[in-house]
Phi, psi and omega in degrees: 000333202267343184274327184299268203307336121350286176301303186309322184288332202285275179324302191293333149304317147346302150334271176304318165302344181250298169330342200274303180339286184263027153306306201283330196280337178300302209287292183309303186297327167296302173304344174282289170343284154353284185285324175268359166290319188276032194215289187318311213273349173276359181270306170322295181299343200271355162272345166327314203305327186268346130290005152285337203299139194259168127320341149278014176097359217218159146325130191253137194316298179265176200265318186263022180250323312199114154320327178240085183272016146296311193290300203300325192291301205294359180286301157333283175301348179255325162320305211280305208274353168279329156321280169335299217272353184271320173288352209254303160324293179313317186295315184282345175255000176234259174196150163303331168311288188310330177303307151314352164278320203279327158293330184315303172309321186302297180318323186279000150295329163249024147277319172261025148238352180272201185273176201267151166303344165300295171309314193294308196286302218303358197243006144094060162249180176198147170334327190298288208280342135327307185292303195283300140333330192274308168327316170282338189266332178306309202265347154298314169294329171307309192286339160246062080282306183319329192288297171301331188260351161310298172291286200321325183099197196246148181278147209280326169256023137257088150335109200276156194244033187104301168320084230283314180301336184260298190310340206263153193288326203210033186267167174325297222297290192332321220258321157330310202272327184299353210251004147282339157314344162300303197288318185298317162288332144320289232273319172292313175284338158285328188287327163303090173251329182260197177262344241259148180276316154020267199278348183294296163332320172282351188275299192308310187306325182284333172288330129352281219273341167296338181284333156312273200338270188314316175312290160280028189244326181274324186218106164317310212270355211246116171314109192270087221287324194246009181292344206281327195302322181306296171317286209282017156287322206266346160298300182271012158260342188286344173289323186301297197307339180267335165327293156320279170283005192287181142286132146310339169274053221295342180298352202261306207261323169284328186278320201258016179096350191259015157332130169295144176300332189266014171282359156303321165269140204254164171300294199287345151298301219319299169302297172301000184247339161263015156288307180289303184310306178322289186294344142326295152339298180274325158334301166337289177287013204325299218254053181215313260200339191312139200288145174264017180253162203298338199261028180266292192342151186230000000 
């Protein structure tokens, strides 16, 4: 009898003991991912650095500041898509979130060798070729991210429900969420309080992770395929518009204080922070946003 229940107690543990396994073995393996994607993807950028190089010695803020801005834009573009496409892997062994974070990283490795909003007045750049760069950099983050939630699949707690206005990447529910890059640009011009590249990266990140955070409390249910994109659409009309109102003088605008705060983030934070800050955001809200309809259950 004591042998019986002994084997009974013995079996029912076996289970849980094997779900624990392969809990840890899950685990391990996203961190293994993780760490050679973000290797990977910081590498890619770090050939970049020597077709960045400015007349002022330094990485240049913008692509059109790079002595050679041919070479340096097309230097970019086989980064961004050799990025992509390694974040596109993380999205199918992981999740497209986690994939987006992982361009991110690339991008935010050569955001933190390049120049500074200092390099941007004193190196004879303006507000325009920001705004138009940002523009480009915009249909770059779009097109890796469609590439990562492409490969990646659909994420296992946003379901898809049929629906076209909810389901489509770029229906009513989406173009909501997009319309939290506005809090993010707010939320960045309260966070640029210095010149430090620093915080211009962390004000961008922040604009980043409010536009997830917010993005998914408006629409639960829609895979957010084109959100990392939203911030820096929104980036380049606040560079268009300043373009208008800004001084003509930004070496001027700088030495006296009167720099706009958000001419402090340079275009290339900008994209890292709202990649990564985004897939943070939304990552965040898992378990604050879930949808309550039934045909949600999994």
């Amino acid at each position: 009898m004591s042998d019986h229940l002994h084997a009974t107690a013995s079996d029912a543990r076996t289970p849980a003991m094997h779900a624990a396994s392969t809990d840890s073995d899950s685990s391990v393996r996203r961190l293994l991912v993780l760490f050679v994607s973000i290797a990977l993807a910081v590498t890619a950028f770090r050939a970049v650095q020597p077709f960045m190089g400015s007349g002022r010695g330094v990485i240049g803020p913008l692509v059109t500041d790079a002595e050679r801005p041919l070479m340096a834009g097309i230097a970019i573009l086989l980064a961004f898509a050799v990025v992509s496409a390694v974040s596109a892997l993380v999205g199918r062994l992981v999740n497209a979130i986690v994939g987006l974070f992982v361009l991110g990283t690339g991008v935010g490795y050569l955001a933190m060798r390049a120049g500074s909003s200092a390099d941007f007045c004193f190196g004879g750049s303006s507000m325009f070729a920001a705004g138009i760069e940002l523009i480009g950099w915009t249909v770059l983050v779009a097109a890796g991210s469609h590439l990562i939630f492409r490969v990646g699949g659909p994420l296992t707690d946003v379901p898809k429900t049929t629906e076209d206005h909810i389901d489509s990447p770029i229906g009513p529910s989406a173009r909501i969420a997009w319309l939290a890059a506005i809090a993010g640009v707010a939320l960045a011009w309260l966070a640029a309080v210095t010149m430090s590249k620093g915080q211009a990266i962390g004000a961008a990140t922040l604009a980043g992770f409010a536009t997830g955070a917010i993005g998914r409390m408006l629409s639960p249910r829609t895979t957010p395929v084109y959100l990392a994109a939203a911030p820096v659409a929104a980036f380049a009309l606040v560079y268009l518009f300043l373009g208008f109102s800004a001084p003509a003088d930004l070496s001027v605008a700088f030495a006296d204080g009167s720099l706009p705060r958000l001419a402090r983030l340079m275009p290339v934070d900008i994209v890292a922070g709202a990649l990564c800050g985004t897939a943070l955001g939304f990552g965040f809200m898992r378990s604050f946003a879930q949808p309550n309809d039934s045909s949600y259950a999994r």
